[in-house]
N, C-alpha and C positions, 0 to 999 in steps of 0.2 A: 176360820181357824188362823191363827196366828202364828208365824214363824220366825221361830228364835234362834240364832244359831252363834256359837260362841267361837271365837278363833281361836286357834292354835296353832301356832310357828314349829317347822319337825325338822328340819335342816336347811342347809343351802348349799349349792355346789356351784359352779360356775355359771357366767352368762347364758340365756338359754333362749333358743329360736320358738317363733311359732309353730303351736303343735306338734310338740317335743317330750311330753308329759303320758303314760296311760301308765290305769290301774290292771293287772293282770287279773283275769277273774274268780271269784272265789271258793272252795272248794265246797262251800255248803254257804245256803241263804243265810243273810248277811253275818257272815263270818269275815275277821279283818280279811285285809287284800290287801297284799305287797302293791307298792311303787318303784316303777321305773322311769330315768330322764336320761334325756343326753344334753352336753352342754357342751358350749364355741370349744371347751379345750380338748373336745374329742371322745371324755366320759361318759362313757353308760355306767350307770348304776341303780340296782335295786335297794330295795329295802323295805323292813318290814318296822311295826311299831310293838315294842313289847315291855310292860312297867313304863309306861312313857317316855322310854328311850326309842332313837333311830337305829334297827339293826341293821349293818348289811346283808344283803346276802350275795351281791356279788359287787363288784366294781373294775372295769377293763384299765387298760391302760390309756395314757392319752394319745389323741393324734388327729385327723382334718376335724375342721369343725362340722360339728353333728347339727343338719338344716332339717329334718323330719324323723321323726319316731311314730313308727305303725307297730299295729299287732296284728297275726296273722294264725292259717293253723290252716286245717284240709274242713270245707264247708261244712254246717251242721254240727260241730264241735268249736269247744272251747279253745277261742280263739289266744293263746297262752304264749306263743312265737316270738319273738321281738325284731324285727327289722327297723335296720338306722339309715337314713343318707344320706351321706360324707363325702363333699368330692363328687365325684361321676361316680363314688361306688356304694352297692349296696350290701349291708352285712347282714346277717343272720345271726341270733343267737337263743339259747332254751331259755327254759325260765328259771333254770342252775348257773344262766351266766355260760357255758358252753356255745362256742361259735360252729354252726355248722355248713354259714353258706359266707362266702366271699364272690361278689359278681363285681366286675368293673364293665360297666353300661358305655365305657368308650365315647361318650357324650361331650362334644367340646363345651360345654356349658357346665356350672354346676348345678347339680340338682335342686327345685325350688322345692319342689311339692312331690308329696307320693299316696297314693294310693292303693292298697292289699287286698284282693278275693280272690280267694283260694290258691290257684298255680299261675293266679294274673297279676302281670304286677305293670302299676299304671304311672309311667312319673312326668314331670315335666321342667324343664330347664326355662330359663328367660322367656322363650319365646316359641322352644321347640316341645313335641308332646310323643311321649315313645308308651305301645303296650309288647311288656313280652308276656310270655308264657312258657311258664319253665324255664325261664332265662333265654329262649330264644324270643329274636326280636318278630313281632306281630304285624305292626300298624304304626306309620309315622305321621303328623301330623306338622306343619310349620304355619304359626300363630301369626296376625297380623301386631297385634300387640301385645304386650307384658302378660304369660299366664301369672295366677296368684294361686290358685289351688285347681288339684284337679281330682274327681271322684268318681266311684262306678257305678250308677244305680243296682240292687243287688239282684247277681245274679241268677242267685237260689231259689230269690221269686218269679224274675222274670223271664219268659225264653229267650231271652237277647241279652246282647254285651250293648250296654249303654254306656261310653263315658262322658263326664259334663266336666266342661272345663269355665275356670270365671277368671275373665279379663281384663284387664286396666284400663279397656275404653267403655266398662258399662258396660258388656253383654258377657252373658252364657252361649257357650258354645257346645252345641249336642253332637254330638261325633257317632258315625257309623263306618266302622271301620277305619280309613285314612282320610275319609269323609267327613266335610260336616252334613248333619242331615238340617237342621235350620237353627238360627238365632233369636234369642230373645233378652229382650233391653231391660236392664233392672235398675234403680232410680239410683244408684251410686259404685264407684270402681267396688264390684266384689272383692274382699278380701281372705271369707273361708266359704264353704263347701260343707253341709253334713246332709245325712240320712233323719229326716223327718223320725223321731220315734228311735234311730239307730238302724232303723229295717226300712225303711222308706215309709211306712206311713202303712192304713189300710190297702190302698192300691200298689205298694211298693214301688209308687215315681214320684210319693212327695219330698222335694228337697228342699234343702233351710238355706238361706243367704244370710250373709254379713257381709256389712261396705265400710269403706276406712273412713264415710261420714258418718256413721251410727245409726244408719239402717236397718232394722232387719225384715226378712218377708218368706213367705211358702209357696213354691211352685210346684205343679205339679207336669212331671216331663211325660206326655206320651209319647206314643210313636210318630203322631202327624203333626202335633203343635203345642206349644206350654198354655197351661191353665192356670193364673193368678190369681191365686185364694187368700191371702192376706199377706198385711205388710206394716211393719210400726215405723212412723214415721219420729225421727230425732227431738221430738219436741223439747225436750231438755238439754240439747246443745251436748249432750256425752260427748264421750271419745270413739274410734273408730271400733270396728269389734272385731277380735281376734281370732275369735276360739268358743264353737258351743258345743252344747253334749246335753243328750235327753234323760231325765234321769227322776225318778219319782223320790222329792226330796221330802214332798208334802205329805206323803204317806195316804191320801185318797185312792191307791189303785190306778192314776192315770200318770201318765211322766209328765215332768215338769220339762222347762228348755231351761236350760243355766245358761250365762252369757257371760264373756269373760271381753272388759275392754279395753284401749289402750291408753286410758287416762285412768286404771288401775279399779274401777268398778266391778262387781260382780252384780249380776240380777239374776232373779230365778221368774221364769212366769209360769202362770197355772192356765188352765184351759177352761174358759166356760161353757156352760152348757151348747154353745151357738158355736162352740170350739174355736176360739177368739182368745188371741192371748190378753194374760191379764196380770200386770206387773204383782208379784206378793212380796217379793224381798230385795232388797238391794242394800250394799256395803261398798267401802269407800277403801281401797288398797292404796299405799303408796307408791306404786308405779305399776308398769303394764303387767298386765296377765296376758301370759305368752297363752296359758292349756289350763283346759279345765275338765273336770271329772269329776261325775256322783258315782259315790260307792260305800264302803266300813275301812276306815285306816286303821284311829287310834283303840277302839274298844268294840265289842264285840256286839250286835244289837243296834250299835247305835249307827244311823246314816250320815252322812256327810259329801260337802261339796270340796274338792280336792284342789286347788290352783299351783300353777307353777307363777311365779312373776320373773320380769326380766334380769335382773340381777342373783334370778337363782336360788330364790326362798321358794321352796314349798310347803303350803300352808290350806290347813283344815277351817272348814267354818262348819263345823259339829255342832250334832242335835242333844248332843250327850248336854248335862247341864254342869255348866260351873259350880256349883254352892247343890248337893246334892243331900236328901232328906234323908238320916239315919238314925240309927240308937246311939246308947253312950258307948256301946264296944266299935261301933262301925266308927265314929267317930274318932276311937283314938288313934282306928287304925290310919285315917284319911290324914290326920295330924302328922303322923311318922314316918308316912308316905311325904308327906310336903317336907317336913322336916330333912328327910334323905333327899329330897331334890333338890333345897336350897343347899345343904353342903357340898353337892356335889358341884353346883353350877360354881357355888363360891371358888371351889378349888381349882375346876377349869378355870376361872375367870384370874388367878393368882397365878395359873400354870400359864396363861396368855401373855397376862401383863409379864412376868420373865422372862418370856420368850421375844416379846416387843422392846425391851431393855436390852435382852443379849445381841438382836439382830442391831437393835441402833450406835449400842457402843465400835459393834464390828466394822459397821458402815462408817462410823466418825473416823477409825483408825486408818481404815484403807482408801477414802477419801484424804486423810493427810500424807497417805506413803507418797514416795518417789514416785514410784511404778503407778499412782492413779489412773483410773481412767473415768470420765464421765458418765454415766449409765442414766438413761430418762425413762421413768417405770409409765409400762404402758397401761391404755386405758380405753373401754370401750365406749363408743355413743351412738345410742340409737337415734337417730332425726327422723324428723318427716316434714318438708315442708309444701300442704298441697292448700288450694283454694275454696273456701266458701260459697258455695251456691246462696245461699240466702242472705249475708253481707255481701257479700261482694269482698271479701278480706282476706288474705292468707294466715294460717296457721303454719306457725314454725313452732314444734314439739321438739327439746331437747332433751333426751333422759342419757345419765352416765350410771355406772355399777355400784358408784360409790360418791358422796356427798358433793354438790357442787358448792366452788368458793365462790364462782364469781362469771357472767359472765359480758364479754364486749359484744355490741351491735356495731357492726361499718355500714354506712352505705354509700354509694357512691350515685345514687339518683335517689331523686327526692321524693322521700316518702313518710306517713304517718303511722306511728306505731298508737295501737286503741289498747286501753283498759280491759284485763281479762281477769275476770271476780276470782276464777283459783288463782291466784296469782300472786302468793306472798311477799313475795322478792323486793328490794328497795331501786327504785331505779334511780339513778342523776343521769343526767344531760351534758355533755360538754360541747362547749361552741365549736362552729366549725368555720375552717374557711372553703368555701365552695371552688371560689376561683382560680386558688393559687393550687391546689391538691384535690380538686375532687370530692369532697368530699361534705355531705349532705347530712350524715347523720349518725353523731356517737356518744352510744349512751349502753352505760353499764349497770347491770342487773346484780347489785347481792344478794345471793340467797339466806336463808334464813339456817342454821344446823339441820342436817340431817335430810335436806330440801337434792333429792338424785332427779327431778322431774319439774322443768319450766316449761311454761305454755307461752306463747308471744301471738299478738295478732297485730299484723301488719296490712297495710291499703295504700297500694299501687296506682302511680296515673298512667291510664295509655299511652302511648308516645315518646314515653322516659323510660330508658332500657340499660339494665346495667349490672351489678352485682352485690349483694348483699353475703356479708360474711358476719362467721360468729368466732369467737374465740372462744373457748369452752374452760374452765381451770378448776378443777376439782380441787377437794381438800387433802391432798397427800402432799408426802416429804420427796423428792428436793421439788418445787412448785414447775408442771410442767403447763402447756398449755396446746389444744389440740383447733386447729382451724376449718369450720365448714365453708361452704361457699353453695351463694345459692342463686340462682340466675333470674333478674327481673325482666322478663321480655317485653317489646314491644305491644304489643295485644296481650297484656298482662291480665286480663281482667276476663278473656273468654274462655271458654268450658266446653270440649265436647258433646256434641250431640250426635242425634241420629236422623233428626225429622226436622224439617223447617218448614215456615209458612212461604210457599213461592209464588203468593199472589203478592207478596209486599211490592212497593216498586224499587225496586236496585238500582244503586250504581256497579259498573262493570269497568275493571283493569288489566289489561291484558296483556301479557309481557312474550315477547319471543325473539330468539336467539338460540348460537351455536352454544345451548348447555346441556349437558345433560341430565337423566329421569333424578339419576343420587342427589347431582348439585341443586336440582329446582326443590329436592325434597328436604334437605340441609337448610334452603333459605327458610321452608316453613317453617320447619322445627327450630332453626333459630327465633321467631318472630311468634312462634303461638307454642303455648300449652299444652298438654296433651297429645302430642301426637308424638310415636314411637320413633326412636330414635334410627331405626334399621327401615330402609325406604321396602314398603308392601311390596308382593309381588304382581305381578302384571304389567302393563307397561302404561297404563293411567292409574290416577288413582283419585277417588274424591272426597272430601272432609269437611263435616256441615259441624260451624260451631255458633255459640249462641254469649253475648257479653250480660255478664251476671249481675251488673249496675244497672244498666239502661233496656235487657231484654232484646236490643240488636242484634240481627245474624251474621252472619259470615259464608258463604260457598267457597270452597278452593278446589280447584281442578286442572291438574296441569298431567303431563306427562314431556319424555325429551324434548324441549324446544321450544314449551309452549306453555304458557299456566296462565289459567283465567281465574279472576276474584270478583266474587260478587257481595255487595256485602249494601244494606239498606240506611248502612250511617257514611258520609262523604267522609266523614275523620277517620273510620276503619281505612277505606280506600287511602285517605292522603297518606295514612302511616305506613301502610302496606308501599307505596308508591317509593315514598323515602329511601326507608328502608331497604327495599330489595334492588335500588338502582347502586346505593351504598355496597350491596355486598355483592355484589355483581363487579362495581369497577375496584372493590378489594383485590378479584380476583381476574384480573382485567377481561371481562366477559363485555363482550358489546350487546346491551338490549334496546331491542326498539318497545316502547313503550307506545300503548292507545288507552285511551279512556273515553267511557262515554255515561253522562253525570245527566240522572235524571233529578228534575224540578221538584216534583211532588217527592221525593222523599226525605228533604229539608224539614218541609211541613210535614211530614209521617215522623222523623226524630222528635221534633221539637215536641209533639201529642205526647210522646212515650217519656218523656224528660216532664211534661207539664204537671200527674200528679205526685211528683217524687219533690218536685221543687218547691208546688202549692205547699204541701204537707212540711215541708222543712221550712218554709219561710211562717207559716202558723205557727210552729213550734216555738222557732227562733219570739214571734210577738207576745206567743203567752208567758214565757220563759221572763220576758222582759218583764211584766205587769208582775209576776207575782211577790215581788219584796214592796211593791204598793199596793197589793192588794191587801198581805198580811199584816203590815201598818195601820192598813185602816180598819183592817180583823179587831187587831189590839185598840186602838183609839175606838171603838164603838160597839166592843165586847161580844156581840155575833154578828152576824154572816147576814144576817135576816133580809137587811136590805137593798143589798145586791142582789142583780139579778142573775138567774141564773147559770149563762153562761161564766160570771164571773167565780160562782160561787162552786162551779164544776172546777173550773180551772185551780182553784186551793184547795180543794179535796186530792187533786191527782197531782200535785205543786210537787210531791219525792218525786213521783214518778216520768213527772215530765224533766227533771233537771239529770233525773239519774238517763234518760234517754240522750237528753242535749248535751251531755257530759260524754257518752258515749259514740257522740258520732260529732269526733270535731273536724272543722275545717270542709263539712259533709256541704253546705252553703257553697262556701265556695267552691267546693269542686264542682258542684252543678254549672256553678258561672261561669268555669272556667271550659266545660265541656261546650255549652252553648256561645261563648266567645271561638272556640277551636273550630265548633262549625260553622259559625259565619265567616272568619279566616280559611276554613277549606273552599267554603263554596265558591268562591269569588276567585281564590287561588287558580282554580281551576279552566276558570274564563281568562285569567290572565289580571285579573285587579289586584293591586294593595288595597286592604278595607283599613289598614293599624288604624291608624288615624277618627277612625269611627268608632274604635271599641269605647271609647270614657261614655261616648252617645248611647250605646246599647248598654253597658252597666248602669247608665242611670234607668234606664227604660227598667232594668233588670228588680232595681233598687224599689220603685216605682210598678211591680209585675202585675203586668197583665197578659194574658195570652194574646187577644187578639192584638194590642198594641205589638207585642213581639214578631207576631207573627208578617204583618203589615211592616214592619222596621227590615227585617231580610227582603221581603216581594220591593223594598222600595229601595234600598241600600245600593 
C-alpha cells in the first residue's frame, strides 16, 4: 500500500524548541484535535482548524522562552493538561488556556527536558536530573555529562518508577531512585527519548532512541539489563533526529514510528512481520523539525502527520486528498470555497504589503530625526557543529528564522572545507595571508532566496588548533551580521568511546606536578572533543577515545597532580606532549614530564594507515587513466578490446571522479600523517629526521609497505 500524503501549511508563530509541539486528544475517534505550541517568545497557544482557517482558542502572553511542552492529566485518563518549561519554572494550564499551576523548581540551571506521569514530574537541566512529586522534590541525580532528554518508563504498567535519561557521551542512563541502576552504550549522542508504541511496547520497557547522527534503534529496559532489539543505521547520511511519535498513519491496525529530522525530513516506518522497521514514506521540509505528531487537524476522518519546524511553521502532511472526486454540485461548491480563500489571502496579502510600507516610511523618518538612534533587529541561529564518525569531517549546520544573505568562513588553522550535494549556496575563495594575520581560510557562501538552512563539511589536521568562525547575514533591513565561533582542537579528529582494545602496544606520557583535579581537566577539554566541560565527580577520572581517520586510540587518566596518556599512535602522544607543557607554563605550572615510547607500535600505525593509503593511491591511478581510456573508447568505437580491469574502470569512470572530487587533498593528508610519525618517533630519542622526509616521500611516491616499513626500522 502506498502512501500519499499532501501538505498543508496552518500558521506560524515564533522560533520553536525541541518537542514543544502536542495534539490534545480527541473527543471521539478521529474527530479534528486542537494544537498547541510554545515558542522562544514565551507563547503558548492553541488552536483548532475550522473552513481551513487557524482558530484560536487560546493564546498566553509572552515571557521566558518556552524549552519543552508536555501533556499531562491523572493516569488512565485523557491526558488534555498542558505543562510548559520556561526558566527553572514549570507552568500548568487547561485545555481553555486557564493557568492552574505555577511551580519554580529553583534549579540554578535552565530546564532542558521534561518528562509527565501522573503527579511525577521528571526534568532535567544541563547536566543535573530532579524527580518531584506533587511539586515536592523526590530524587536528585548529578550527570557526568550533557543530559538531552529525560523519560519515565510507564508507570501504570509497570510496579516501579523507572527514569532513563540519554546523554551526550553515548549512553542511556537507567536511574533508581537517586541511583543509576546501570548503563548502556548506544551507537550515537542520543538526542530524544520515546515510549515504544507511546506505552512502551508489549512488555512496557521498550524504548525508541534518536542520535544527532541519524540513528535510530529499540531498547528494551529491564530491571537487570538492556536488551537490543533493533537499530537503523544512517545509510543515507540524514540529519540528526529530533522528535518521534507512534502513530498508525498507514491505517493497517499497527502504528507506524514518524521521525522528524534536523535537515528538515520527515519519515514514517511500518512494521514487518519480523517487526523490523521498514522506511514507507519520507518528505523533504525546509528546515528542521523541532515536533511531530499523528493525529485529525484539518478535517474530520482524515489522518495526518503534524510538524512543528524551527522557525515556527506548523504544518500538515494529510491523507485527505487534494483534487477530490465529486458531482457538478460538489464541485461548485469546492470552486467557491477556493474562490473565498484566494480573496481572502489576496486581501491579507494587501493588508501586509501596507503595513510593510507604513512601518518602512516610519523607520526612514525617525532614522532621519535629530533624536535617532541606532536600533539592530535581532535574530536567531540555530548551529550545530559536531564530528563525523564515518568521514572523519565536521559538520557545521547553520539555520536562521528567516532567509540567509550570505555567509563568511574565517579560519585561522588550516583546513579543507568538502562538497556537500545539499548544498545550493555559491561559494568564492578569497586569498589569504597566513603570515602576516593568521589567517588560512576565507571563503563566502551565497545563498540562493529563500535558502534559512546551510550544511558545510569541514576536515581538520591534528596538531593544528585554533578557531573557526562564521559570520551569519540574513536578508533583513538595516543588514546586521551575527558571529559564531567554533573551537578547532588539538586531537580534532577523536570521538568518544567507551571500550578499547588494550592489547594494542601503547606509548605512555605522563605528566605530574603542583596542579590541580579542575586544571588537569581544562587541559583535556581544551585538547579533545567530547568531554564535558564541568570536571566529573570523584577524584580520578578516565576517558577512552578512539581517532575517526586512522581508528587509533587514546587512554586518559589523571586525577590532582598526575595524568597519564596512553595512546597507540606516537603523534597522539607528541601533540598531547606540546600541548599540555604550552598550557601548563601559560599558567606558569611546573611539569615534570616522562615518556615511555614503544617500538612495535610505529609498525601497528603504519598497518592501520596501509589500507586507507593503498585505496587512495588506486584511486588517485585509475582516476588518472580514464580521459585515455575514453579516447580510445571513441577512436575504436567499443570497449571490446580492453581488458577487463580497464573496461571496469569506464563503467564506474562518474563514480570514481565524483568520489576523488570528494575527498581532496585526502593523499596528502595521509602523507602528511606518516611524515608526522617518522618526525615524532625520532623526536623522541632526541633526532632531527627533517632532512630525510624528500627520502620517505619519494618512497611514499613509490609505495610499498614493506619498503616503508624497512625505511623507519632503518632511518
Amino acid at each position: 500500500m502506498d502512501l500519499n500524503l499532501n501538505r498543508a501549511d496552518y500558521l506560524q508563530v515564533g522560533v520553536t524548541s525541541q518537542k514543544t509541539m502536542k495534539l490534545l486528544p480527541a473527543s471521539r475517534h478521529r474527530a479534528t484535535q486542537k494544537v498547541v505550541i510554545g515558542d522562544h517568545d514565551g507563547v503558548v497557544m492553541c488552536f483548532g482548524m475550522k473552513k481551513g482557517e487557524a482558530v484560536a482558542v487560546f493564546k498566553t502572553l509572552p515571557g521566558q522562552k518556552i524549552a519543552r511542552l508536555e501533556l499531562g492529566g491523572v493516569l488512565n485518563t485523557p491526558q488534555e493538561k498542558i505543562f510548559i518549561a520556561a526558566g527553572s519554572e514549570i507552568r500548568g494550564f487547561t485545555k481553555r488556556g486557564k493557568q492552574f499551576l505555577s511551580f519554580e523548581t529553583n534549579l540554578t540551571e535552565s530546564i532542558k527536558a521534561m518528562h509527565i506521569s501522573g503527579s511525577d514530574l521528571f526534568l532535567s537541566a544541563s547536566y543535573i536530573y530532579n524527580h518531584y512529586c506533587d511539586c515536592k522534590d523526590q530524587h536528585y541525580y548529578l550527570s557526568g555529562d550533557k543530559i538531552n532528554d529525560v523519560i519515565c518508563l510507564p508507570v501504570e504498567r509497570l510496579p516501579r518508577i523507572t527514569p532513563v535519561l540519554a546523554c551526550q557521551d553515548r549512553v542511556l542512563r537507567v536511574l533508581q531512585g537517586s541511583d543509576v541502576m546501570y548503563e548502556t552504550e548506544v551507537p550515537g549522542p542520543p538526542t530524544v527519548l520515546a515510549l515504544h508504541n507511546g506505552n512502551g511496547g508489549d512488555s512496557g520497557e521498550d524504548l525508541l532512541f534518536g542520535t544527532s547522527d541519524g540513528k535510530l534503534g529499540l531498547i528494551q529496559i529491564t530491571t537487570s539489563k538492556p536488551v537490543h532489539k533493533w537499530e537503523i543505521r544512517n545509510e543515507k547520511k540524514r540529519g540528526g533526529i529530533l522528535c518521534v511519535d507512534s502513530f498508525d498513519i498507514v491505517g493497517d491496525g499497527v502504528k507506524d514510528l514518524l521521525i522528524g529530522r534536523d535537515d528538515g525530513m520527515v519519515e514514517v516506518y511500518s512494521f514487518d512481520n519480523a517487526n523490523e522497521p521498514v522506511l514507507r514514506f519520507d518528505q523533504m521540509l525546509s528546515e528542521s523539525v523541532t515536533s511531530i505528531q499523528g493525529g485529525c487537524i484539518g478535517k474530520d476522518g482524515y489522518d495526518e502527520i503534524v510538524v512543528s519546524t524551527y522557525s515556527g511553521w506548523v504544518t500538515g502532511l494529510t491523507t485527505e486528498p487534494i483534487h477530490k472526486e465529486s458531482g457538478p454540485g460538489e464541485e461548485l461548491k469546492i470552486n467557491q470555497e477556493m474562490q473565498n480563500k484566494i480573496s481572502s489571502l489576496r486581501s491579507e496579502l494587501e493588508h501586509l504589503q501596507y503595513k510593510v510600507l507604513q512601518e518602512r516610511e516610519k523607520y526612514q523618518q525617525s532614522s532621519q530625526s535629530s533624536t535617532a538612534k541606532s536600533a539592530v533587529p535581532s535574530f536567531s541561529v540555530n548551529d550545530k557543529f559536531t564530528l563525523n564518525k564515518d568521514d572523519a569531517s565536521y559538520s557545521l549546520i547553520l539555520e536562521v528564522q528567516t532567509a540567509i544573505d550570505n555567509v563568511l568562513i574565517q579560519s585561522d588553522v588550516p583546513i579543507d572545507l568538502l562538497d556537500v550535494d545539499k548544498n545550493s549556496a555559491v561559494v568564492s575563495f578569497s586569498s589569504c595571508d597566513s603570515e602576516s594575520n593568521d589567517n588560512f581560510l576565507l571563503a563566502t557562501y551565497r545563498c540562493q532566496a529563500n535558502t534559512t538552512r546551510l550544511e558545510l563539511k569541514i576536515r581538520s589536521i591534528e596538531g593544528q588548533y585554533g578557531t573557526l568562525q562564521a559570520y551569519v547575514t540574513p536578508r533583513i533591513q538595516p543588514k546586521t551580521c551575527q558571529v559564531r565561533q567554533y573551537l578547532i582542537k588539538p586531537l580534532s579528529l577523536h570521538q568518544r568511546t567507551h571500550f578499547i582494545d588494550h592489547d594494542r602496544p601503547m606509548n605512555t606520557l605522563t605528566l605530574t606536578g603542583q596542579f590541580s583535579f579542575a586544571e588537569v581537566h581544562s587541559w583535556v577539554v581544551f585538547c579533545v572533543p567530547e568531554v564535558p566541560e564541568k570536571p566529573p565527580a570523584g577524584e580520578c577520572v578516565t576517558f577512552y577515545f578512539q581517532n575517526t581517520f586512522l581508528d587509533t586510540q587514546l587512554e586518559s587518566t589523571y586525577r590532582k597532580g598526575e595524568g597519564i596518556f596512553k595512546s597507540d599512535n606516537i603523534s597522539t602522544i607528541s601533540i598531547l606532549k606540546d600541548v599540555l607543557s604550552k598550557e601548563a607554563t601559560k599558567r606558569k605550572i611546573n611539569l615534570n614530564i616522562s615518556y615511555e615510547i614503544n617500538e612495535v607500535s610505529v609498525k601497528h600505525t603504519l598497518k592501520l594507515i596501509h589500507p586507507k593509503l593503498e585505496y587512495q593511491l588506486l584511486l588517485a591511478k585509475k582516476v588518472q587513466l580514464i580521459d585515455a581510456l575514453k579516447e580510445l573508447q571513441v577512436h575504436e568505437g567499443n570497449t571490446n578490446f580492453l581488458i577487463p580491469e580497464y573496461r571496469c574502470i569506464l563503467e564506474e569512470a562518474d563514480h570514481l571522479q565524483e568520489e576523488y572530487k570528494k575527498q581532496p587533498a585526502h593523499l596528502e593528508r595521509l602523507y602528511g600523517m606518516i611524515t608526522d610519525l617518522f618526525i615524532d618517533k625520532f623526536k623522541f630519542k632526541g633526532t632531527n629526521v627533517k632532512t630525510k622526509v624528500p627520502l620517505l616521500l619519494e618512497i611514499l611516491d613509490n609505495y610499498d609497505q614493506n619498503a616503508l616499513i624497512a625505511f623507519f626500522d632503518a632511518a
